[in-house]
C-alpha positions, 0 to 999 in steps of 0.5 A: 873764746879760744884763738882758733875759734877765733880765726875761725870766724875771722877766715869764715868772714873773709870767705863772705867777703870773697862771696859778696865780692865775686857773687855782687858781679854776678848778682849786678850782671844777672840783676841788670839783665832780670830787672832785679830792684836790689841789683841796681840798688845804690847801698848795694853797688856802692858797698861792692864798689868799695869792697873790691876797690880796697882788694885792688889797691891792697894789691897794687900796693903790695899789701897783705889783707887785714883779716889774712894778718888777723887770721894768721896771728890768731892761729899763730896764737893758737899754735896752729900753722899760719900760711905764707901768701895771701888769703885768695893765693893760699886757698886758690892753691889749696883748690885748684892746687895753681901757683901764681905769681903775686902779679897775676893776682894783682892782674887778676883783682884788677880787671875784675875791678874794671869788670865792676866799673864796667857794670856800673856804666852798663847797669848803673845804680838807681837811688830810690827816687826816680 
């Protein structure tokens, strides 16, 4: 399999996280509202709780992403350009044609982690047992 197939996937997967992420909020709020089972599901809302957690302490530590490095070495290797930012940074440019500073980014994931938590007490998980 060549490098760029590679890198390929590896930014298709990071995208899924990014999806699983900003959807799992949407899918926890709408859920919490509808009675959706899987929404209050505990493997469900420790997984998205453990995924954004990890994005917020990426940022607040000033650390590039694992896939985003992955990504970029990959393509390097492919001799294709790499980006300098972040992933969510160099894509939310590309889209919105926006720049940031690394802070707000930083803000950004942050209070989307206290909308996670905030979910959480509103709409808490549920085990199996009731």
């Amino acid at each position: 399999m060549s490098y760029r197939l590679l890198a390929d996937a590896v930014l298709l997967l990071h995208f899924g996280v990014v999806l699983f992420v900003v959807g799992g909020l949407a899918a926890i709020l709408a859920g919490g509202l509808r009675g959706w089972r899987f929404a209050r599901s505990m493997a469900f809302r420790v997984a998205h709780l453990a995924a954004i957690a990890y994005v917020v302490a990426q940022a607040w530590l000033g650390a590039v992403c694992p896939l985003t490095t992955l990504e970029m070495w990959l393509r390097a290797q492919a001799g294709q350009g790499t980006y300098g930012a972040g992933f969510i940074e160099h894509w939310v440019q590309r889209l919105l044609f926006h720049e940031a500073s690394p802070w707000v980014f930083t803000a950004a994931y942050s209070l989307f982690g206290l909308a996670v938590l905030a979910a959480w007490w509103y709409f808490p998980p549920q085990s199996r047992r009731r």
